[in-house]
DRENSE-210751 format. One record per residue: residue number from 1; chain; residue in one letter; x, y, z of N, C-alpha, C in turn. Coordinates in nm, 2 decimals. Each point is the difference from the previous one (the first is absolute). Example, Ala and Ser with C-alpha at 12.3 -4.5 7.8 and 13.67 -1.06 7.14 Angstrom:
<recs>
REC   i ch aa    n.x    n.y    n.z   ca.x   ca.y   ca.z    c.x    c.y    c.z
REC   1  A  a   1.32  -0.57   0.78  -0.09   0.12   0.00   0.09   0.12   0.00
REC   2  A  s  -0.04   0.11  -0.07   0.09   0.11   0.00  -0.08   0.11   0.08
</recs>
This chain:
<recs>
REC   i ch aa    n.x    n.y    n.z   ca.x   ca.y   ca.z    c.x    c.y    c.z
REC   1  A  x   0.08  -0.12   0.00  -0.08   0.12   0.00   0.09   0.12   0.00
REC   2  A  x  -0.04   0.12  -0.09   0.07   0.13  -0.01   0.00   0.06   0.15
REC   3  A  x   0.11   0.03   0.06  -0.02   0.09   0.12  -0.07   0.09  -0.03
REC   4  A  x  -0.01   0.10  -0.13  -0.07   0.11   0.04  -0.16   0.00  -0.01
REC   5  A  x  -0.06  -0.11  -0.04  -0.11  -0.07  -0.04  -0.06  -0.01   0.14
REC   6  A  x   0.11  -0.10   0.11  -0.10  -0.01   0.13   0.01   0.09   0.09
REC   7  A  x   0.12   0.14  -0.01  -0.04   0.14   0.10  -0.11   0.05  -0.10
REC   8  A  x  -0.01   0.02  -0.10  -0.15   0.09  -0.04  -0.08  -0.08   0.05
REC   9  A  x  -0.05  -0.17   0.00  -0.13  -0.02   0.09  -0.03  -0.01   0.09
REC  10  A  x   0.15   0.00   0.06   0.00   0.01   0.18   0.00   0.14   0.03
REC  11  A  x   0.00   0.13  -0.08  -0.04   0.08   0.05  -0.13   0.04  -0.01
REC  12  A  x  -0.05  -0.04  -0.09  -0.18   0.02  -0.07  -0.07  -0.08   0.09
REC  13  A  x   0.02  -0.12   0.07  -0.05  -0.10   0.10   0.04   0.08   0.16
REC  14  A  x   0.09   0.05  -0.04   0.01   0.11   0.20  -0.11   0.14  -0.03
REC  15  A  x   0.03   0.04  -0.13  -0.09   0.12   0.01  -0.15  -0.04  -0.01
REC  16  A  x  -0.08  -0.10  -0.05  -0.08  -0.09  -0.02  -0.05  -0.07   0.12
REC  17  A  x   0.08  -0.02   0.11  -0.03  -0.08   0.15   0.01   0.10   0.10
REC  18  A  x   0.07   0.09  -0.06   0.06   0.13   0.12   0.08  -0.05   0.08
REC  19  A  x   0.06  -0.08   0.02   0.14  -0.09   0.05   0.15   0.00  -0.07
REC  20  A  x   0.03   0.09   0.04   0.14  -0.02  -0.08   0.10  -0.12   0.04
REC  21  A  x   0.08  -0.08  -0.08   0.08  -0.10   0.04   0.17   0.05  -0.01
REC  22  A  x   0.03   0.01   0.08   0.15   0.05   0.08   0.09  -0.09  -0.13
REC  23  A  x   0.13   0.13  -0.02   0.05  -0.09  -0.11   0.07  -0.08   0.03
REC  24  A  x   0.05  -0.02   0.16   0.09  -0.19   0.03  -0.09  -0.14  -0.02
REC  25  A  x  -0.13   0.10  -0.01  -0.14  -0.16  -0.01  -0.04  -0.01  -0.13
REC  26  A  x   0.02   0.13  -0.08  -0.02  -0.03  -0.16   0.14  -0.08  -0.03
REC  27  A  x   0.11   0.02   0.02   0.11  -0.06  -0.05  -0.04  -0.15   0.02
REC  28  A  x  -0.05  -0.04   0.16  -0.04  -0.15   0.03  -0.12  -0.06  -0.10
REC  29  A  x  -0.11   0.09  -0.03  -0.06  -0.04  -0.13   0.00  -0.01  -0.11
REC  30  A  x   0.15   0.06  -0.08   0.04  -0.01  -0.10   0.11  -0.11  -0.01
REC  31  A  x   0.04   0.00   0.14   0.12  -0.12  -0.09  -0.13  -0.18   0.01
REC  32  A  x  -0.08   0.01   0.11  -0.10  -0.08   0.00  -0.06  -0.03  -0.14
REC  33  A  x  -0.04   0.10  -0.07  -0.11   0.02  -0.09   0.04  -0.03  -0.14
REC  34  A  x   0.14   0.08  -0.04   0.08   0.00  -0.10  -0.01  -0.08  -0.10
REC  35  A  x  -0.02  -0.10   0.02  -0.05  -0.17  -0.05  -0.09   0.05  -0.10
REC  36  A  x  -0.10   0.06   0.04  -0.10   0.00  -0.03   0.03   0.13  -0.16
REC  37  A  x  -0.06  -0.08  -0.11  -0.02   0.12  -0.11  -0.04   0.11   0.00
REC  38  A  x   0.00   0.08  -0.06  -0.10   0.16   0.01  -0.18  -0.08  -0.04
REC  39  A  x   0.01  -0.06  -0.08  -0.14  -0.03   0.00  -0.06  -0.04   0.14
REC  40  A  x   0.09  -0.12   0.02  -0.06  -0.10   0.13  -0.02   0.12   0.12
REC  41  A  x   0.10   0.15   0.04  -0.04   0.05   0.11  -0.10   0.13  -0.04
REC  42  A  x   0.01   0.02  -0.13  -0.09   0.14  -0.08  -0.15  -0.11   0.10
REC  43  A  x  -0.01  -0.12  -0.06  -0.14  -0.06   0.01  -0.03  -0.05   0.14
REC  44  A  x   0.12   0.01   0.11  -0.05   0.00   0.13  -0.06   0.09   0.03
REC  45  A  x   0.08   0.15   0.00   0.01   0.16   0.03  -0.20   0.00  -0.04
REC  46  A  x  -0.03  -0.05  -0.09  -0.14   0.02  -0.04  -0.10  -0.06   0.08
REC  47  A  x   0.03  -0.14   0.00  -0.09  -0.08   0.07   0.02   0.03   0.15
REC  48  A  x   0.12   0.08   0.05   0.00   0.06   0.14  -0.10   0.11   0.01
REC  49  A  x  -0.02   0.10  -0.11  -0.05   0.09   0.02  -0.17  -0.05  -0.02
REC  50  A  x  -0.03  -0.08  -0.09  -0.15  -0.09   0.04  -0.04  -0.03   0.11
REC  51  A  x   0.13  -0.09   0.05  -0.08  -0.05   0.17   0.07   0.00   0.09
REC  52  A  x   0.10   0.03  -0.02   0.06   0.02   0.12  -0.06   0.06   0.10
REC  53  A  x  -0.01  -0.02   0.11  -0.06   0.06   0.14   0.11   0.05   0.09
REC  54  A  x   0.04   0.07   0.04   0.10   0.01   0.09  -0.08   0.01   0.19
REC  55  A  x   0.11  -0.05   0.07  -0.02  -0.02   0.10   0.09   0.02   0.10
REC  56  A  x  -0.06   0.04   0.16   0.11   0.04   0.10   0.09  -0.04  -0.02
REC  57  A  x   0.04  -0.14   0.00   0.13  -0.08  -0.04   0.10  -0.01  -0.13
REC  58  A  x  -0.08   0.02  -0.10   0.02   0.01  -0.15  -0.05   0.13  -0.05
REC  59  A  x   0.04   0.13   0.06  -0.08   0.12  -0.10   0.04   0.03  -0.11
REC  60  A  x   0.13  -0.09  -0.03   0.05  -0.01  -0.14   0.04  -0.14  -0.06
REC  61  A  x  -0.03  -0.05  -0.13   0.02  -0.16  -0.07   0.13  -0.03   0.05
REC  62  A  x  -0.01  -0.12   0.02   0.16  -0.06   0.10   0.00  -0.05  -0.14
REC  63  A  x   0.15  -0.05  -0.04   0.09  -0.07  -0.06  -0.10  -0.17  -0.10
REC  64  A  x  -0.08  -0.04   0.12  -0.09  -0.11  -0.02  -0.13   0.03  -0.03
REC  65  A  x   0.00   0.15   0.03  -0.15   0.04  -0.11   0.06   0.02  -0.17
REC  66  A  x   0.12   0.03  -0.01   0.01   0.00  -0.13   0.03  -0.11  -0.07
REC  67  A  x   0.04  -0.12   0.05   0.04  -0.12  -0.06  -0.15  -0.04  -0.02
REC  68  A  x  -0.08   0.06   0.10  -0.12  -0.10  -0.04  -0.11   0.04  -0.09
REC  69  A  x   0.05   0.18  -0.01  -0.06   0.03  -0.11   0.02   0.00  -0.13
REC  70  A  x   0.13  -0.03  -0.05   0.09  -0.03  -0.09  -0.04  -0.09  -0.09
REC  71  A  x  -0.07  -0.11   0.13  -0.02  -0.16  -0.06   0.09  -0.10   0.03
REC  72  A  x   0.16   0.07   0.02   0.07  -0.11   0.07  -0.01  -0.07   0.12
REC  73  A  x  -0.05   0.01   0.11  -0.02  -0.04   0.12  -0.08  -0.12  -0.04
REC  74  A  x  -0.08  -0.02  -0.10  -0.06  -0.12  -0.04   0.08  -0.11  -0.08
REC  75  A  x   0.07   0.09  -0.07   0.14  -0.09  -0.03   0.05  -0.08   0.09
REC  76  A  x   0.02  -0.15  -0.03   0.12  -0.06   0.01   0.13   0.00   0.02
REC  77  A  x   0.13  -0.02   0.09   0.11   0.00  -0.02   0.06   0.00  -0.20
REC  78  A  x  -0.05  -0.13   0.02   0.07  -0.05  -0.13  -0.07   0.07  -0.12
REC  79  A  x  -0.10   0.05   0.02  -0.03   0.08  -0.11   0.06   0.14   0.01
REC  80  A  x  -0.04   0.03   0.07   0.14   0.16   0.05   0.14  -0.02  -0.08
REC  81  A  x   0.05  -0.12   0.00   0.14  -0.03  -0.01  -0.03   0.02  -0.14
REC  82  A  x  -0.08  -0.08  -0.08   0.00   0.02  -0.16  -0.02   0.14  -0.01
REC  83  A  x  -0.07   0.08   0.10   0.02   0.19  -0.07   0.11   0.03   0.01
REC  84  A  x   0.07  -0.05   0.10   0.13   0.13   0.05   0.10  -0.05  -0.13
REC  85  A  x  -0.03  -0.18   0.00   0.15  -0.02  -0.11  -0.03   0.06  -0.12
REC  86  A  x  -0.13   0.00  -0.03  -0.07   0.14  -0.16   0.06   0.10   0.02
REC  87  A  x   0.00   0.08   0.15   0.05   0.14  -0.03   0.11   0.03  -0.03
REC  88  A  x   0.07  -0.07   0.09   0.14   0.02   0.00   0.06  -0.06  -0.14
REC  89  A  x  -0.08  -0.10  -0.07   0.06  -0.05  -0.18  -0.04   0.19  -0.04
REC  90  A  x  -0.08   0.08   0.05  -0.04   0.09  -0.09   0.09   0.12   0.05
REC  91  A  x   0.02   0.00   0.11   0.10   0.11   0.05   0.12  -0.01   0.01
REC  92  A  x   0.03  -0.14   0.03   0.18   0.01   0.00   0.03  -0.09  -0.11
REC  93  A  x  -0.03  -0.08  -0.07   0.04  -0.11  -0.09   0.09  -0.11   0.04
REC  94  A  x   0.04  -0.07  -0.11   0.09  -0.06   0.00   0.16  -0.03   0.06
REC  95  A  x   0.05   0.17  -0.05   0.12   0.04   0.06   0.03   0.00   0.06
REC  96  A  x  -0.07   0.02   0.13   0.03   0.03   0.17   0.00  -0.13   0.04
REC  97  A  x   0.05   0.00   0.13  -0.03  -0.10   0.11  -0.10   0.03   0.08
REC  98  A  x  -0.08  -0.11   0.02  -0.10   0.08   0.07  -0.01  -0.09   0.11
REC  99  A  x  -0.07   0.05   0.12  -0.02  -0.01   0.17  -0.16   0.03   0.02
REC 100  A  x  -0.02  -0.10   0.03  -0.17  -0.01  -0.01   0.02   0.00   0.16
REC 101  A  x   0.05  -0.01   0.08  -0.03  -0.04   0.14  -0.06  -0.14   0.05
REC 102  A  x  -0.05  -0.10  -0.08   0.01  -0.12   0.01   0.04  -0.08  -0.03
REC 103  A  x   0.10  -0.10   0.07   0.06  -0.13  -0.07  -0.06  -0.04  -0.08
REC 104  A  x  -0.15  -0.07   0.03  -0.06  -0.09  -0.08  -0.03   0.02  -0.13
REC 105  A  x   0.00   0.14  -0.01  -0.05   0.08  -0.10   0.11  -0.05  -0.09
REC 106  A  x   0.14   0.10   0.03   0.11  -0.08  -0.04   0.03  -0.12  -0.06
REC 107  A  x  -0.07  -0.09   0.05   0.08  -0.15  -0.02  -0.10  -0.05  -0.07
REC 108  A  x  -0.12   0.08  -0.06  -0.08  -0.04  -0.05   0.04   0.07  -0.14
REC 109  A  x   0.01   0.14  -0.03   0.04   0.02  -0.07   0.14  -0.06  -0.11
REC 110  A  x   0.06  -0.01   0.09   0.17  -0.12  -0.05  -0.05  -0.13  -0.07
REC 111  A  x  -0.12  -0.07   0.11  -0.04  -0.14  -0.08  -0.07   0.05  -0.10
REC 112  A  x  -0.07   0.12  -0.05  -0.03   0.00  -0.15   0.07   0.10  -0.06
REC 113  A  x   0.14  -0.03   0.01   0.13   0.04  -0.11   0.05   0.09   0.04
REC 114  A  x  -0.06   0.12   0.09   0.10   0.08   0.03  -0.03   0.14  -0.02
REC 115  A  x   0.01   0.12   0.09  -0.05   0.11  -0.08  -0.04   0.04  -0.11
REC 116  A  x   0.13  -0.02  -0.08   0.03   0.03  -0.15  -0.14  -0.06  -0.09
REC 117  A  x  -0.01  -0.09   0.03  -0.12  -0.13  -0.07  -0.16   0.09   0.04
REC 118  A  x   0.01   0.00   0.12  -0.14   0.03   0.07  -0.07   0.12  -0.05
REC 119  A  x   0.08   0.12   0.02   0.00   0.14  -0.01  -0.03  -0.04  -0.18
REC 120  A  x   0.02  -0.04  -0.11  -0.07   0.01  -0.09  -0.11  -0.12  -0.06
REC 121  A  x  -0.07  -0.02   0.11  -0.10  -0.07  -0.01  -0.13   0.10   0.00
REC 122  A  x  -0.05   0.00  -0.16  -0.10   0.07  -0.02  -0.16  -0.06  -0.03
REC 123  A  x   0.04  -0.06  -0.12  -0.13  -0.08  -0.01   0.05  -0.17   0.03
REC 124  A  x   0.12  -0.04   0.09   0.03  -0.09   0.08  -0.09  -0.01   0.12
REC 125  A  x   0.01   0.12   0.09  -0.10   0.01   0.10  -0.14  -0.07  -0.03
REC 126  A  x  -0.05  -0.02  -0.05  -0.12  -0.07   0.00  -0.03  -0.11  -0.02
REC 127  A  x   0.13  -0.11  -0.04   0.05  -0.10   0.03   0.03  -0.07   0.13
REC 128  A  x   0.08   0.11   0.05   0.11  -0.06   0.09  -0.04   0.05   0.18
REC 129  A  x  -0.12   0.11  -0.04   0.01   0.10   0.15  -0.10  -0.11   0.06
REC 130  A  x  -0.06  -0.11  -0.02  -0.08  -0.07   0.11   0.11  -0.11   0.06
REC 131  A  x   0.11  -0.05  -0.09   0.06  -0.11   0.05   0.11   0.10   0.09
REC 132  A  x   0.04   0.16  -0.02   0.10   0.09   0.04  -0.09  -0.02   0.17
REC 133  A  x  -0.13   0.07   0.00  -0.04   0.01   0.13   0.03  -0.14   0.08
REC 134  A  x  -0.09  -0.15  -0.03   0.01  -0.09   0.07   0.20  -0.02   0.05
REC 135  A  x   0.08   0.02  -0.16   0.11   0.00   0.15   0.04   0.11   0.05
REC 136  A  x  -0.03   0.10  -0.01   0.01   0.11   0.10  -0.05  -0.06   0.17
REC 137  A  x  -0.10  -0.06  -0.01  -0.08  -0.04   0.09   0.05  -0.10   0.09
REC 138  A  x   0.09  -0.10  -0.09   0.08  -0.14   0.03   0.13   0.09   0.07
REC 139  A  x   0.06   0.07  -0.05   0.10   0.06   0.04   0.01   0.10   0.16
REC 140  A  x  -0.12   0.05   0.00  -0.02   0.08   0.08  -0.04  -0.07   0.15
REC 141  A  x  -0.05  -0.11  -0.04  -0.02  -0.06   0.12   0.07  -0.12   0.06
REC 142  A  x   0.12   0.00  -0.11   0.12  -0.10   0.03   0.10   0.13   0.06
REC 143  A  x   0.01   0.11   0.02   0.08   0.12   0.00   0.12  -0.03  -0.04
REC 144  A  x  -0.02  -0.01  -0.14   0.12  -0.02  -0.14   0.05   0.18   0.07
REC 145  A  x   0.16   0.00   0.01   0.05   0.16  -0.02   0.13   0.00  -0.09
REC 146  A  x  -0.04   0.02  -0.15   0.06   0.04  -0.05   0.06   0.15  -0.01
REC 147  A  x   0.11   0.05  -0.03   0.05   0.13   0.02  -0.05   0.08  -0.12
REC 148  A  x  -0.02   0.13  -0.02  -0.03   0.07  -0.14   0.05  -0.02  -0.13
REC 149  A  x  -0.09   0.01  -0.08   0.04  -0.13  -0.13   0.04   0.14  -0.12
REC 150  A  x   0.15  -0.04  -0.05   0.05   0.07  -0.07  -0.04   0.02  -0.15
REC 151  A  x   0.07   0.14  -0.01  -0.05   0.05  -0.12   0.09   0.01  -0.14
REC 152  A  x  -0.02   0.01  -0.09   0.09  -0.04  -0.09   0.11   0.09   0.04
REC 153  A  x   0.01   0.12   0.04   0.15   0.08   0.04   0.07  -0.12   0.08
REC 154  A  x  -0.04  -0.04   0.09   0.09  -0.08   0.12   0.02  -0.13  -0.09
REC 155  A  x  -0.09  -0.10   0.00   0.02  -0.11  -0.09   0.15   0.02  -0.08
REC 156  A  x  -0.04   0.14  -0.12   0.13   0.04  -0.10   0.13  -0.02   0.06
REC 157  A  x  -0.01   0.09   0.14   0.15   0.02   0.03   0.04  -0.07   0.14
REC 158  A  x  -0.07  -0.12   0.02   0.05  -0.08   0.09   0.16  -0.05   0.02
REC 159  A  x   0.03  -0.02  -0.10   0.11  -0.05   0.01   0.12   0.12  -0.04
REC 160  A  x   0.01   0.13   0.01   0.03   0.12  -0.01   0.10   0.06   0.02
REC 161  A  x   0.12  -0.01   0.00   0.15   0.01   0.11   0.01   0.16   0.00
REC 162  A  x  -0.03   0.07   0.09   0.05   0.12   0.07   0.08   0.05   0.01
REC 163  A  x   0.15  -0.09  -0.02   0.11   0.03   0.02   0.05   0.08  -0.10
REC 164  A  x   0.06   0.14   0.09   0.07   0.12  -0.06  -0.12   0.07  -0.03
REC 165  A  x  -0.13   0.01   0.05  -0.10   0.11   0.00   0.03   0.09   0.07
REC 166  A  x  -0.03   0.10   0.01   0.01   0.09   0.11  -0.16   0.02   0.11
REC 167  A  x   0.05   0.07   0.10  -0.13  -0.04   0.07  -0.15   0.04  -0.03
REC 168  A  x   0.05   0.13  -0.08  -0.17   0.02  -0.05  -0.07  -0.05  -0.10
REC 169  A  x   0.10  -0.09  -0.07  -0.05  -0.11  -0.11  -0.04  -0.09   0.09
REC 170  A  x   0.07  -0.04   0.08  -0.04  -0.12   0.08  -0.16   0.03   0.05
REC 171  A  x  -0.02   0.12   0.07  -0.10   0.03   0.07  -0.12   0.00  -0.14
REC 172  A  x   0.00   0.05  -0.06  -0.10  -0.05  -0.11  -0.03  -0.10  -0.03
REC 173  A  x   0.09  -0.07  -0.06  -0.01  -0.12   0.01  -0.11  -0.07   0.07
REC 174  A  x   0.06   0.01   0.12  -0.09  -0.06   0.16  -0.13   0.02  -0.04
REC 175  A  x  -0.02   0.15  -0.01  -0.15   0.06   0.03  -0.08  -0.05  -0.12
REC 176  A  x   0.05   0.02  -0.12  -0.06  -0.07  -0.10  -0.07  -0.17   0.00
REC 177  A  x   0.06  -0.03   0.08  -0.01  -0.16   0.03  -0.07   0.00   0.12
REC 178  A  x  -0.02   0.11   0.10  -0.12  -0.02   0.10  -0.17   0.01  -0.03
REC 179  A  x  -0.06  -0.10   0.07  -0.14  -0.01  -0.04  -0.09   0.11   0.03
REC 180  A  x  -0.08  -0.02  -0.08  -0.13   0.11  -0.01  -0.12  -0.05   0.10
REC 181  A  x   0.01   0.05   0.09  -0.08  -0.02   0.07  -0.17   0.04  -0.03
REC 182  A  x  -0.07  -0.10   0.00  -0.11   0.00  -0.08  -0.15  -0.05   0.13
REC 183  A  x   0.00   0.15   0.00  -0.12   0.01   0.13  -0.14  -0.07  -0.02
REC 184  A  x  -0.03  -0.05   0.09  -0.19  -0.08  -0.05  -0.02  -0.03   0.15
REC 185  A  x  -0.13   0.01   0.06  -0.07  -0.03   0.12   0.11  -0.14   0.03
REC 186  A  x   0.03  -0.08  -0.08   0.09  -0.16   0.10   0.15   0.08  -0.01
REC 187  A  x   0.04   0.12  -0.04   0.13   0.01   0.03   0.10   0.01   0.17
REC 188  A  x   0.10  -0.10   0.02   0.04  -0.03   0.16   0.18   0.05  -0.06
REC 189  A  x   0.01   0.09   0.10   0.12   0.04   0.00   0.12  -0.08   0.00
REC 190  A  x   0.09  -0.01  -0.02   0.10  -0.14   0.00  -0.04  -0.11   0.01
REC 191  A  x  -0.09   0.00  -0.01  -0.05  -0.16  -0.04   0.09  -0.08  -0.10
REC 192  A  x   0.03   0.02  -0.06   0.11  -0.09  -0.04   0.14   0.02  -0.03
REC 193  A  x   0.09  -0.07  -0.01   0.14   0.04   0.00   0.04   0.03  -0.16
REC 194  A  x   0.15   0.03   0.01   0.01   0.07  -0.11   0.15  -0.08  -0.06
REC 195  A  x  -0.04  -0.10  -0.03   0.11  -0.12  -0.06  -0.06   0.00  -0.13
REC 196  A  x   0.05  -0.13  -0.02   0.00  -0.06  -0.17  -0.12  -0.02  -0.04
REC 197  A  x  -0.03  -0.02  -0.11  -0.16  -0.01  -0.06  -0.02   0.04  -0.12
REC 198  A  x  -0.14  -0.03  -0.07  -0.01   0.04  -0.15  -0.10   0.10   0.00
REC 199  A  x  -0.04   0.01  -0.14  -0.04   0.15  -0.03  -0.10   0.00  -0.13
REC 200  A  x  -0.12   0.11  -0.01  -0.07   0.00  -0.08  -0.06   0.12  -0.02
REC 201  A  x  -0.12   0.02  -0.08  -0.04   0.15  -0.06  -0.18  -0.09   0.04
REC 202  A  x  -0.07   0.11  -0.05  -0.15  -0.01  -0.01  -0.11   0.05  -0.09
REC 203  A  x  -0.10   0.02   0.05  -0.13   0.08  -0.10  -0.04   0.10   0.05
REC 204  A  x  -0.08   0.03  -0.08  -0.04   0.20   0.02  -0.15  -0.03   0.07
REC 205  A  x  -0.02   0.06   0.14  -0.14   0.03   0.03  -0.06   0.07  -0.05
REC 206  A  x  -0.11   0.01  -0.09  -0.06   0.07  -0.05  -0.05   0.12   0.09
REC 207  A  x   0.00   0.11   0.00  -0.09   0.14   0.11  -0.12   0.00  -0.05
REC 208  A  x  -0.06  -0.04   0.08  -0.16   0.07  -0.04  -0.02   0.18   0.03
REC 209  A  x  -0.08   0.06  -0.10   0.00   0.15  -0.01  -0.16  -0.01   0.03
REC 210  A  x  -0.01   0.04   0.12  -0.16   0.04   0.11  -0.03   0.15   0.03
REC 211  A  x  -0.08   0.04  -0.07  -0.08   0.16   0.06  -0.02  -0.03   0.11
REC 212  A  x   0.04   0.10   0.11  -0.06  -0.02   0.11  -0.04   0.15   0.03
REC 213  A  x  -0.11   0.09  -0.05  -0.06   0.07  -0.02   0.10   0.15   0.03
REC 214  A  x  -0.07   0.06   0.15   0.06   0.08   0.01   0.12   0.00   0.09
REC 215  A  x   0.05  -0.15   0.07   0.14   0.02   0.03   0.12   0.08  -0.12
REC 216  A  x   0.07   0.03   0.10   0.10   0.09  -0.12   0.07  -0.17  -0.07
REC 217  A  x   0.04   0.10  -0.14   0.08  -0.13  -0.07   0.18   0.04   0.05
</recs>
């Protein structure tokens, strides 16, 4: 989701509730939320302003009123996992390494070939995402922890000799080859280590484009 996307409706939703939300608690709902597309939170921000009720306890949508107005809260783990690995095939690709925050996710991804493989599965996905979920599911509840699955940059220059670089080549290098950390409601902070492993790319989530009247665009 665009950061500037969710302060315009987090401020139209404080001016709209008369509750403003403190920016150390917006920052906690954006890195929460982030997951989430501009459609999927445009189309909360709406259906909050339909029904949402506020209350002594809640005078403003907690974190879990928006997953659940989103539609994700009804979501499944493993179906979640098939969106985040869409977005991230559509935001970071192939090239990166990427860090989903779950092993399983990880070691799921590897058994069907590897970043690189995954990340361009387009009209594959429709194939492969029911047998993808069931072992997502196998995996997840054996707590398979694979480490973040490499991207074709790292894969390339795995075997890479450094010697007689200087240090700010070296330091590129590195950073180039660190994972992209790829936010979604299951993301767990070092949850997995950061050793050996394979690597893959993905598919494009399609955005849905929703009028939601007179919230600002």
């Amino acid at each position: 989701m665009d950061n500037k996307n969710f302060i315009t409706k987090i401020a139209f939703l404080a001016k709209y509730l008369g509750k403003d939300l403190l920016p150390d608690r917006q920052k906690i709902y954006f890195e929460a939320l982030k997951f989430l597309t501009d459609s999927q939170f445009n189309n909360a921000v709406q259906k909050i302003v339909e029904s949402f009720i506020p209350t002594t306890q809640a005078p403003f949508p907690l974190i879990a009123h928006f997953l659940q107005y989103s539609g994700i809260a009804g979501t499944n783990r493993a179906q979640m996992v098939v969106l985040a690995v869409k977005k991230a095939a559509e935001t970071v690709g192939a090239y990166n390494t990427v860090d989903f925050g779950d092993g399983a996710l990880h070691a799921v991804i590897n058994r069907f070939g590897g970043w690189p493989i995954v990340a361009r599965w387009f009209d594959e996905w429709k194939f492969n995402e029911k047998n993808f979920i069931l072992a997502y599911e196998a995996a997840y509840a054996a707590c398979e922890n694979d480490p973040p699955c490499k991207g074709i940059y790292e894969i390339n220059n795995d075997n890479v000799s450094t010697a007689g670089w200087t240090d700010g080549q070296k330091r590129l290098f590195d950073r180039q080859k660190e994972p992209k950390k790829i936010t979604w409601i299951g993301y767990k902070e070092n949850s997995t280590p950061r050793v050996e492993n394979k690597n893959n790319d993905v598919l494009l989530l399609s955005e849905l484009s929703k009028n939601i009247g007179n919230i600002p665009k």
